[in-house]
C-alpha positions in Angstrom: 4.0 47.9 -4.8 1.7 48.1 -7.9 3.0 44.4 -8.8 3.0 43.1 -5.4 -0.9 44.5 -5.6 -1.4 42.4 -9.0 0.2 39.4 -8.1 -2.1 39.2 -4.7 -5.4 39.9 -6.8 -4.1 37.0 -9.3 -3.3 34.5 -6.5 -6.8 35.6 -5.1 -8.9 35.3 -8.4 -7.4 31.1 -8.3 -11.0 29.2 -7.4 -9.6 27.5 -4.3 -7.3 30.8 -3.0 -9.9 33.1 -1.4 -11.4 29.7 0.2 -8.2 28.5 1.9 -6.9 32.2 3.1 -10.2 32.2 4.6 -9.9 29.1 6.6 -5.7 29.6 7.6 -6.3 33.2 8.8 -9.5 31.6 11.2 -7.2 28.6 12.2 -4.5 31.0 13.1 -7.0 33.8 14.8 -8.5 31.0 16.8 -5.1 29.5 17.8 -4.0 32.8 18.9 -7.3 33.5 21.5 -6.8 30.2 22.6 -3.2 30.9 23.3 -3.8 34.6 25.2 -7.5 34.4 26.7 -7.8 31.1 28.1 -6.2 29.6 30.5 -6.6 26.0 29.7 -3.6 24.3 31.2 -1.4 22.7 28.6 1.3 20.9 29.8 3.3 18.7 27.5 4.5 18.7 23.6 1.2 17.0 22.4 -1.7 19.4 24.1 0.1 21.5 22.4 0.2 20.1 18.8 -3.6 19.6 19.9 -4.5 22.6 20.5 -3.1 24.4 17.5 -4.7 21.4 15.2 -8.1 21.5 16.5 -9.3 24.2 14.9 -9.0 23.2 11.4 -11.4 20.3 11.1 -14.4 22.9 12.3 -13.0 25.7 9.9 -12.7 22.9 6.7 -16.6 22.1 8.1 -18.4 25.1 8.5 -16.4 27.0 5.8 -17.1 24.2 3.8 -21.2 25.1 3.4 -19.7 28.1 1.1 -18.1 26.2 -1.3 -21.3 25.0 -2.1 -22.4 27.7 -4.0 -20.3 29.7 -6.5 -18.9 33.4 -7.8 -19.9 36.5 -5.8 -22.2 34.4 -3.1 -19.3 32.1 -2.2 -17.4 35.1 -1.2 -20.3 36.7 0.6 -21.1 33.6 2.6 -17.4 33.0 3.1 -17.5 36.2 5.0 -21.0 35.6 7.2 -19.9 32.2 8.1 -16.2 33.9 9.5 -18.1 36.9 11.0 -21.0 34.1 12.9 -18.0 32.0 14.2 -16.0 34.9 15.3 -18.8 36.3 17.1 -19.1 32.8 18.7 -15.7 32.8 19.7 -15.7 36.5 21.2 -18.9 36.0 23.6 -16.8 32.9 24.7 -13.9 35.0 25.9 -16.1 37.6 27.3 -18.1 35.3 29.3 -14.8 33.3 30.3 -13.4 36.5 31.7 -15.8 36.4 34.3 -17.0 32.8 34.5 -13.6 30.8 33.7 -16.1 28.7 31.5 -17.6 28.2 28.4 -20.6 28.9 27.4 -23.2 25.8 26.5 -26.3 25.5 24.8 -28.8 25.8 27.5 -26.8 29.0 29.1 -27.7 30.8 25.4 -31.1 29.5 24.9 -32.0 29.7 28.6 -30.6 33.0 29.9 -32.0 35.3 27.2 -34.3 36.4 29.6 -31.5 37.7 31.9 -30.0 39.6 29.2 -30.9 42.9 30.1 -29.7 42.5 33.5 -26.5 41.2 32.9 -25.2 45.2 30.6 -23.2 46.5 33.7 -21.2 43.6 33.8 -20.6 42.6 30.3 -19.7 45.9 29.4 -17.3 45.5 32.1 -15.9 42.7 30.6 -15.0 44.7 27.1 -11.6 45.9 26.3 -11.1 48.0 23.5 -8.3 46.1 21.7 -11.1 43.6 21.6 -11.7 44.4 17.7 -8.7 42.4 17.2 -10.5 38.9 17.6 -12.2 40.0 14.3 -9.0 40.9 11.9 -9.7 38.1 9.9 -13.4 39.0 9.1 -12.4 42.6 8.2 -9.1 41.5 6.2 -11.5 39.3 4.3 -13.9 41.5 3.8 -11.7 44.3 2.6 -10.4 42.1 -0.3 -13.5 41.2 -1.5 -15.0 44.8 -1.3 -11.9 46.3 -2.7 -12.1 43.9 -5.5 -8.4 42.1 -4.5 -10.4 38.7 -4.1 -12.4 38.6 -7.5 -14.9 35.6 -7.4 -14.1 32.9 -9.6 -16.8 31.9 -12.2 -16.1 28.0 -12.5 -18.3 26.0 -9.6 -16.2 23.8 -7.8 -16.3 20.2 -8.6 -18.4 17.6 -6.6 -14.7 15.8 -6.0 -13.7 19.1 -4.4 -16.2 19.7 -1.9 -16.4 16.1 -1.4 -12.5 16.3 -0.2 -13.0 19.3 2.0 -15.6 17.9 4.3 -13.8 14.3 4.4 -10.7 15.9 5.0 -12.6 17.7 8.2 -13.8 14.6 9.3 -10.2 12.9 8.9 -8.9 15.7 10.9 -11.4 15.3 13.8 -10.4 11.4 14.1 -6.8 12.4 14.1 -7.5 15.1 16.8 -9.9 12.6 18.7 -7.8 9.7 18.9 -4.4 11.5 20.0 -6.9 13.4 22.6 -8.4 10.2 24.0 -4.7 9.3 23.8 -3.8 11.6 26.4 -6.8 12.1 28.3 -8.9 8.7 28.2 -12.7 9.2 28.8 -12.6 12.6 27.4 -15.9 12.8 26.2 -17.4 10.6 28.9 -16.5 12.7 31.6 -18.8 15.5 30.4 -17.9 17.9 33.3 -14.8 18.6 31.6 -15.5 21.7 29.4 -11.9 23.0 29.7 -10.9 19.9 28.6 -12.6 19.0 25.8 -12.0 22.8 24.3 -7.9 22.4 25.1 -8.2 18.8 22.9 -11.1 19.1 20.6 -11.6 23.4 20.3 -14.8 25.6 21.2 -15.9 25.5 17.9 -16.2 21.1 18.1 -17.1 21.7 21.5 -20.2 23.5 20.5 -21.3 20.5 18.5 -20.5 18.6 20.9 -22.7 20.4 23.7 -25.8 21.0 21.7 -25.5 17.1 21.4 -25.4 16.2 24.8 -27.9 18.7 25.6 -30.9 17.3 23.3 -29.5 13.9 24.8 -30.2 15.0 28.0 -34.0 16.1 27.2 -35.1 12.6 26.0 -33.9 11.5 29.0 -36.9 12.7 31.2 -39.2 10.9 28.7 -37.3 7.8 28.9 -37.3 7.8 32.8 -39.3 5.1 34.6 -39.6 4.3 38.5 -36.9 1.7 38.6 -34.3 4.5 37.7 -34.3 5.8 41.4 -33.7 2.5 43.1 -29.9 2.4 43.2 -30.0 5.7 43.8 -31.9 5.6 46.7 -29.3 2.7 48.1 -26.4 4.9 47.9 -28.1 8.1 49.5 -29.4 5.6 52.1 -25.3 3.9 52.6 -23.7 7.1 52.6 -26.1 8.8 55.2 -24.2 10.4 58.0 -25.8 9.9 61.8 -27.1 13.2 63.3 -23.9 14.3 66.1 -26.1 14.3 69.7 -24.3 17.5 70.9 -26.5 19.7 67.5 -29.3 17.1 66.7 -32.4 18.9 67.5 -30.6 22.2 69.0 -33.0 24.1 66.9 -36.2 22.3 66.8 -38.7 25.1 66.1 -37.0 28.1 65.3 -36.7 30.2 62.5 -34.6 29.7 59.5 -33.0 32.9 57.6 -30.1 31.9 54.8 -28.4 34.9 53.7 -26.3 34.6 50.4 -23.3 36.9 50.5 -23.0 37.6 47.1 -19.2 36.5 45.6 -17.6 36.3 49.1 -14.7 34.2 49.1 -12.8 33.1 52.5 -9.5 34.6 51.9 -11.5 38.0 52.5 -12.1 36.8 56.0 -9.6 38.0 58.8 -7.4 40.0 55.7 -6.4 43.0 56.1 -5.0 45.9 54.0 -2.1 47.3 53.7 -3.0 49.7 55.8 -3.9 47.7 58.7 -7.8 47.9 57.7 -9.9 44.8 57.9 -11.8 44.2 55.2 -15.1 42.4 56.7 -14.5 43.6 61.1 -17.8 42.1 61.5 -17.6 38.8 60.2 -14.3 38.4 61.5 -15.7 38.7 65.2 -18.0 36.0 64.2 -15.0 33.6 63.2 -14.3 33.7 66.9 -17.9 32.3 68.3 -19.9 35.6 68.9 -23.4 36.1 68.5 -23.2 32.0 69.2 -22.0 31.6 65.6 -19.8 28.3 64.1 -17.8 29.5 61.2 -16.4 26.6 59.0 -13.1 27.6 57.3 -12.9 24.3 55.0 -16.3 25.6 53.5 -16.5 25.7 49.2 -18.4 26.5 46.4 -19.5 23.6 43.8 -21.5 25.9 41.3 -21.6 25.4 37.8 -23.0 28.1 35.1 -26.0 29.0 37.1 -23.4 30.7 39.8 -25.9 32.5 42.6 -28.7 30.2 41.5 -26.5 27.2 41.8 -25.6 28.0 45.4 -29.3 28.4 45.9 -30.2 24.9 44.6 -27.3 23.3 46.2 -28.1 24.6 50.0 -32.2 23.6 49.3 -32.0 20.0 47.6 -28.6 18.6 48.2 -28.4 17.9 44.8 -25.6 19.3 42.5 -25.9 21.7 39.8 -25.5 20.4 36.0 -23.0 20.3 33.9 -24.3 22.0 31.3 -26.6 24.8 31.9 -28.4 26.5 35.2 -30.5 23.9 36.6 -33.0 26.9 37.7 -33.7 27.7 34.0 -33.1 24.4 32.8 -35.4 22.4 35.2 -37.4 24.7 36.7 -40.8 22.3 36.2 -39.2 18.7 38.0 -40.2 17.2 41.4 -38.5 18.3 43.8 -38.3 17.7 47.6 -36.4 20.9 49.0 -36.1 22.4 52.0 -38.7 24.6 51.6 -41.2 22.2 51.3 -40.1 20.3 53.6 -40.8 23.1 56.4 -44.1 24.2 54.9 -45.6 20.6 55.6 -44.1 20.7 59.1 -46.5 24.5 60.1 -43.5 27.4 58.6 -44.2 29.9 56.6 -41.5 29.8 53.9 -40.8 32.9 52.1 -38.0 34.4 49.9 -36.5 38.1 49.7 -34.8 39.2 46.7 -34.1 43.3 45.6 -34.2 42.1 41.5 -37.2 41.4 39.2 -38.8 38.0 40.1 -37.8 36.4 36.6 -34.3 36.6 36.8 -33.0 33.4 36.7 -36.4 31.8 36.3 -37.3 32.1 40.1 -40.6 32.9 40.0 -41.2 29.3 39.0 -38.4 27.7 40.5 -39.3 29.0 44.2 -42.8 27.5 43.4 -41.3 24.3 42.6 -39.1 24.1 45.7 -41.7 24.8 47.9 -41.4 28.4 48.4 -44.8 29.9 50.0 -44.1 33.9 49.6 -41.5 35.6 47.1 -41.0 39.5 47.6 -39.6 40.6 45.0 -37.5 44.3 43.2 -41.4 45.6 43.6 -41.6 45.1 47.6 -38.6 47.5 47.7 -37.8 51.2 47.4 -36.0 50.6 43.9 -35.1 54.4 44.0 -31.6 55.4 42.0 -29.5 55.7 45.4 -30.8 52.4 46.4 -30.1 50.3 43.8 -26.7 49.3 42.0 -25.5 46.5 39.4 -28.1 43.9 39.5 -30.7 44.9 41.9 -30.9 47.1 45.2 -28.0 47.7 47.6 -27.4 45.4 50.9 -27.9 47.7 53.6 -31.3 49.4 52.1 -32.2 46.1 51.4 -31.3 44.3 54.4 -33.4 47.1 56.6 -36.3 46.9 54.1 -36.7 43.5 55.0 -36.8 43.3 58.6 -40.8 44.5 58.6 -41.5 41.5 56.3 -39.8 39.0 58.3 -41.5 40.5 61.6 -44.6 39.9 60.1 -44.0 36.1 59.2 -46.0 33.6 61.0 -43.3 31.8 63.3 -41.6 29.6 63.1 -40.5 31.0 59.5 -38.4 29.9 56.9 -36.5 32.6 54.3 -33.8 33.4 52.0 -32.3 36.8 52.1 -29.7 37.3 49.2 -27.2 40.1 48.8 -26.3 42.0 45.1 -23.7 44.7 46.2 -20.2 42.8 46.4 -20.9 41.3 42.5 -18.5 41.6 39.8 -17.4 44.2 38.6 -17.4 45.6 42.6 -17.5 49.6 42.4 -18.9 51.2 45.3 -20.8 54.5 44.8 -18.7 57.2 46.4 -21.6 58.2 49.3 -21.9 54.1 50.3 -18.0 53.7 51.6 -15.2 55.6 53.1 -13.0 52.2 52.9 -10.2 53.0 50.8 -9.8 50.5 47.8 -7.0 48.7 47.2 -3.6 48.8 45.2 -2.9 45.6 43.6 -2.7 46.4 39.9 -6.3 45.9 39.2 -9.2 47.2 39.8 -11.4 44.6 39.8 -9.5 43.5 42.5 -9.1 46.9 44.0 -13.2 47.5 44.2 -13.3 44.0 45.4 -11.9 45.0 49.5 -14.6 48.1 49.1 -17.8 46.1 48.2 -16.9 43.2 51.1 -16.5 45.6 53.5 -19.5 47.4 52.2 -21.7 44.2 52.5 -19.9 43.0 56.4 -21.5 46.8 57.5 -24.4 45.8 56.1 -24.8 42.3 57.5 -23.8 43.9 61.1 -26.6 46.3 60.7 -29.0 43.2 60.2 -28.4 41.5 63.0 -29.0 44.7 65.3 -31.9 45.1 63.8 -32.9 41.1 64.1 -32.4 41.6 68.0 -34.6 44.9 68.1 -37.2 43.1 66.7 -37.0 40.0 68.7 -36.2 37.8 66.0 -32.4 36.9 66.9 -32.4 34.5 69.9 -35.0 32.3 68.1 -33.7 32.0 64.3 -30.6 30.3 62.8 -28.8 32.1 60.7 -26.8 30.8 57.6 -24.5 33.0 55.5 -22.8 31.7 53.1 -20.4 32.9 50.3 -22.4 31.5 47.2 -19.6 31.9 44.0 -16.3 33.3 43.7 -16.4 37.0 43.0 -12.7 37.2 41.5 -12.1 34.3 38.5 -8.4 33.1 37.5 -8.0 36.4 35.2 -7.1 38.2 38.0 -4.5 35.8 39.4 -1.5 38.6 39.2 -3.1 40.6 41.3 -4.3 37.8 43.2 -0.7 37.1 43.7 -0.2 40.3 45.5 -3.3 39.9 47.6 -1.8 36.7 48.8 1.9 37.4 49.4 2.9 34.9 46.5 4.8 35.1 43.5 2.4 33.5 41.4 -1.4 31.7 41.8 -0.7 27.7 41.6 -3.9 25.2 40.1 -3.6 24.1 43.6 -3.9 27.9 45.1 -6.7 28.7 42.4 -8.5 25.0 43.7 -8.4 27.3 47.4 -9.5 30.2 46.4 -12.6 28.5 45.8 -13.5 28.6 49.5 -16.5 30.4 50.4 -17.7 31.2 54.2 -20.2 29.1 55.9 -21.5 31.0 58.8 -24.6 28.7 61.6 -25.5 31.0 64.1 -27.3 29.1 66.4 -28.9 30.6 69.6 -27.8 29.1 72.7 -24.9 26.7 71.0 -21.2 28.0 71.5 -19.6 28.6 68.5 -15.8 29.3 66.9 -13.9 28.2 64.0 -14.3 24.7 62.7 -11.9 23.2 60.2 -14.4 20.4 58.9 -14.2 20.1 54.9 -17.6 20.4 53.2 -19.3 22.0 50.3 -22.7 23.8 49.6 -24.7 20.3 48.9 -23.7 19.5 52.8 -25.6 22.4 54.2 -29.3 21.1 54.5 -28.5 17.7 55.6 -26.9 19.9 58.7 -29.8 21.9 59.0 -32.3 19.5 59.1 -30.2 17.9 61.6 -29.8 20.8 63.7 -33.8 21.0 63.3 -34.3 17.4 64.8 -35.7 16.1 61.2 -34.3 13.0 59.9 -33.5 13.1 56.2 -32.2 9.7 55.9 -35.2 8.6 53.4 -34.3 11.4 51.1 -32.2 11.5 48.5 -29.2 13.8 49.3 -25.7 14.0 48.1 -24.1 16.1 50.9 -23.9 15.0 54.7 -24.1 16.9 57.8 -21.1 19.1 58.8 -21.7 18.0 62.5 -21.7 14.7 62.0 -18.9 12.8 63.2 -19.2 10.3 60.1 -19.3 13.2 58.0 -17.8 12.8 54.4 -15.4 15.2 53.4 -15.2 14.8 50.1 -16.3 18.2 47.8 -16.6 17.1 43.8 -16.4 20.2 41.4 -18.2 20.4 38.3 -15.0 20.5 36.4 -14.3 17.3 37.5 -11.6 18.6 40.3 -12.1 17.0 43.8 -11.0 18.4 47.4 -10.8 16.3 50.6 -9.7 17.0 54.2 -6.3 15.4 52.7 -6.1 15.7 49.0 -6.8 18.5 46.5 -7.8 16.8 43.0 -7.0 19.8 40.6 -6.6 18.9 36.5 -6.2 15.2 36.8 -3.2 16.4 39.3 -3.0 15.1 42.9 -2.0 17.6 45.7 -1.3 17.5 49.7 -3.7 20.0 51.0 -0.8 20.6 54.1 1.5 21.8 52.0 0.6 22.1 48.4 3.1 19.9 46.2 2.0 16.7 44.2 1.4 13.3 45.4 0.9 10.1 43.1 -2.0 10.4 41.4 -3.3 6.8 42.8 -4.0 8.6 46.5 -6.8 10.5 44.7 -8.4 7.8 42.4 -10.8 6.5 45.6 -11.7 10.2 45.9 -12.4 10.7 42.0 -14.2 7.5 41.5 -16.9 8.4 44.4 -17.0 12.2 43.1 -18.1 10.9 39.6 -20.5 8.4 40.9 -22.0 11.2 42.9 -22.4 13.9 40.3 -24.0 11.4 38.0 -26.2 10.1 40.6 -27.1 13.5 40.8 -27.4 14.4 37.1 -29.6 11.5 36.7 -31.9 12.5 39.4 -32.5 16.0 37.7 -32.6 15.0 34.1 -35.1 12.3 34.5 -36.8 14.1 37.1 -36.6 10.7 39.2 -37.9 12.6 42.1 -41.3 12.2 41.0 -41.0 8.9 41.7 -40.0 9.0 44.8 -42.2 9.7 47.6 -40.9 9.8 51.3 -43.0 9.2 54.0 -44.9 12.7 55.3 -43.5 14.5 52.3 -46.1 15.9 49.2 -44.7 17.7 46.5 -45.6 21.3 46.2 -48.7 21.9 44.2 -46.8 24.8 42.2 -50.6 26.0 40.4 -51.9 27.5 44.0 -49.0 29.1 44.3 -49.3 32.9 43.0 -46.4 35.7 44.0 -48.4 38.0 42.4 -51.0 39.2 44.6 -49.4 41.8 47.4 -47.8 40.9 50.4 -48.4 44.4 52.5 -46.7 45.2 55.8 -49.1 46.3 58.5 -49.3 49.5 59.4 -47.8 49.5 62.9 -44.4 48.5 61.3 -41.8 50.6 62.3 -38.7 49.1 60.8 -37.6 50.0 57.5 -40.3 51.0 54.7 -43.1 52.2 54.9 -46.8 50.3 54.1 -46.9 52.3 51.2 -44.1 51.2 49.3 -45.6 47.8 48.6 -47.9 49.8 46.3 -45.5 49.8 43.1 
């Protein structure tokens, strides 16, 4: 043992040794995560030579700033530079356990003021086997406190160093060109995260992103009128005619969205094992009552922002970004949303929220899109038994609300959304008697309780809508805004399902998320139209007798007979009323099994042209530009949510005056 020892701290007292252990045990830790805590779909002999090769030109790069120096600091930095990138690594598999994403530059520089919200749920997201992605830091670090690895006095040569960082640049051609290889337009098709991590690594796909990103910030100062023109053209081609039957329905009446936080469809109409439905209410609403469409075909496109995302989407018609929440990101553009929109034609637009008015940047987004009134965490009774996870509960939130929106001036425009049914779903034990699931995983398991906590809650607020006299003159639009469960819980998943195991194709629909229109006086019922989240206002604003065809909009309405069902994802994946377009693969939606991948290339080509017509619009703030007849942009500086919005005292729903006092 004693001249096992010896020969070890020989090998290790070599100049190059301590260097090279340094970089194989970070290749092989990295290969490893990659392997287990990712799910990024490698499929043949060569993503798989990929994938365990990537690493090595980033660990020959960064590595290579040690060899720089020489003795004891060598060593030291060694060790900072394995601990910073390890670090880096581990907040990526903790955010992709929720997200199924990686995180970019703009989500860590822009979110840090969301950090303190976000505890619950990233602790959540902690296992405690998790000290494991840092083995190589702490075998490193033992050797060289233990005095195995003694530092080497010579300096390395300028040959040396010179051949470490060409031989990481060698390696990244090598990767690079066998990626574009397999996957041309890998880099071009910047949507693709999981992609360019499977061929090129986080670590290159950090660079990479930090790149694109200060790219993307020159180009709002390089943006000039002409930009919008072809823009405006397609918008203008693609518009879909109002449907006669819904056009103008609900010319005058309210407007309430209500964002039911994480609700995906598959919860609607399921029930336990037990013979429980999960969401009773909603279900009767599937059916037509309360006058209420409900479209079945109905999914997500959010990106990083999640919640915020589904907000944008619904209010612009514009996608998210690729990189980044556009609500932190581009909180100061032009834009010409919905709210707007309905403040220049006499309603009172306001916004109801149970969290702190900064979280994701709202307090100056909502004053960019238009948003008159915001009442905010300090409206509410924020009281311990009120409030969970991220904010205050549905139901004391949903009937703390009702006084505000009695008290609007009519016709009214608003924005409820819902914070009980998030990740990681517990219920406190006084809130439900529904009896959680038993699929393996909890997650999962709260999941049923929180959905069914939230349908109660969403039952409750339209009784109370109809005592106050608010119901038969307001459309109503729920939607689900995210999913709530990601593809880490696809076992489970499985069971919830009936299937032995979660295809791409069944993960692609799982990303459905109900659409709920309640409009007074128009029968309802189950509608299988395809559609997405940037569809919704075009529909609205139909079913409000505006005509939005001089806007710039990327979704069409879902009444509309020349409606376009075609959904784009920011991944790059693409769903139709025929085709699902999951990881380059082409699928029958009827019965899930591949097609040639030419019957989706139409459907991919018009996706991309729409997400970058998009992304252009909101990185070079084109909108300002632009100026539709009757529309003015919202002058954001006489717009102040701090002074306090008091209920009168004759109120008699919900709070009390006196709790707008905090």
């Amino acid at each position: 043992m004693k001249q096992l020892f010896t020969g070890g701290q020989r090998i290790l007292t070599k100049k190059y040794a301590f260097f090279l252990l340094t970089v194989i045990l970070f290749w092989l830790k990295t290969y490893f995560v990659y392997l287990t805590q990712f799910n990024l779909g490698v499929n043949d002999k060569m993503q798989q030579f990929l994938l365990f090769l990537n690493p090595v030109s980033s660990a020959l790069l960064f590595f290579g700033i040690a060899i720089i120096f020489k003795g004891r600091l060598q060593q030291w930095l060694l060790i900072i530079i394995n601990f910073v990138l390890s670090f880096w690594l581990y907040a990526n598999i903790v955010y992709y356990r929720f997200f199924s994403d990686f995180i970019t530059f703009s989500t860590m520089t822009q979110s840090t003021g969301n950090a303190g919200d976000l505890g619950g749920s990233i602790a959540s997201l902690m296992n405690g086997y998790d000290v494991l992605f840092f083995i190589d830091t702490l075998i490193v670090l033992s050797l060289v406190l233990f005095r195995i690895a003694r530092p080497s006095a010579e300096r390395w040569n300028i040959r040396a160093i010179f051949t470490v960082f060409v031989s990481a640049v060698m390696v990244f051609i090598v990767n690079l060109s066998l990626a574009e290889t397999d996957r041309p337009e890998l880099l071009s098709r910047t949507f693709d995260r999981n992609y360019i991590v499977k061929y090129l690594g986080a670590y290159n796909f950090a660079i990479y992103d930090t790149i694109q990103n200060a790219r993307s910030n020159a180009q709002r100062a390089m943006a000039d009128s002409s930009d919008i023109n072809d823009i405006q053209n397609f918008t203008k081609s693609n518009f879909a005619a109002p449907n006669p039957n819904y056009y103008a329905k609900a010319k005058g009446m309210n407007v309430i969205y209500i964002s039911l936080e994480s609700l995906q469809s598959f919860a609607i109409n399921y029930k336990m094992p037990n013979g429980q439905e999960v969401t009773p209410f909603l279900n009767k609403l599937t059916a037509g009552a309360d006058d209420t469409t409900y479209f079945k075909n109905f999914y997500h496109q959010t990106g990083s922002g999640k919640t915020s995302d589904a907000e944008f989407m619904m209010e612009n018609s514009l996608f998210p970004l690729s990189q980044g929440p556009v609500f932190q990101m581009k909180g100061l553009n032009t834009y010409q949303a919905a709210p707007a929109m309905m403040n220049q034609r006499g309603y009172e637009t306001a916004v109801f929220h149970g969290n702190v008015k900064s979280f994701w940047n709202r307090d100056q987004m909502y004053k960019s899109l238009g948003y008159e009134r915001f009442f905010d965490s300090k409206y509410y009774d924020m009281s311990a038994e009120n409030t969970k996870n991220y904010g205050m509960k549905d139901k004391p939130f949903l009937k703390e609300t009702i006084p505000y929106l009695s008290n609007l001036k009519q016709p009214f425009y608003s924005k409820l959304i819902l914070l009980s049914n998030h990740f990681p779903f517990g219920m406190d034990k006084e809130d439900t008697t529904f009896q959680p699931g038993d699929f393996g995983d909890s997650v999962v398991n709260n999941y049923f309780q929180s959905a069914n906590y939230m349908d109660q809650a969403v039952e409750q607020f339209f009784t109370d809508l109809k005592k106050a006299g608010l119901f038969d003159n307001t459309v109503i639009i729920m939607y689900g805004d995210h999913y709530g469960l990601s593809e880490n819980h696809n076992d489970a998943m499985a069971k919830v399902l009936g299937k032995d195991e979660i295809t791409p194709f069944d993960n692609a629909q799982l990303q459905k998320v109900p659409l709920f229109i309640h409009i007074p006086k128009v029968a309802g019922g189950t509608v299988s139209t395809y559609g997405g989240e940037v569809d919704v206002r075009p529909t609205l604003m139909s079913l409000l007798g505006i005509n939005t065809k001089n806007y710039i909009q990327f979704g069409t309405d879902l009444f509309s007979k020349q409606h376009r069902q075609i959904i784009p994802f920011r991944n790059g994946d693409v769903i139709t009323n025929k085709y699902s377009i999951v990881g380059g693969n082409v699928y029958a939606n009827n019965d899930g099994k591949k097609v040639e991948d030419s019957l989706g290339k139409p459907y991919e080509d018009m996706a991309k042209k729409m997400l970058d017509y998009s992304d252009k619009v909101i990185y070079g703030d084109l909108l300002r530009f632009y100026h539709p007849k009757g529309f003015v942009a919202p002058d954001v500086s006489k717009i102040n949510y701090n002074t306090d919005q008091k209920i009168p005292p004759d109120s008699n729903y919900g709070v009390s005056s006196t709790q707008t006092k905090k």
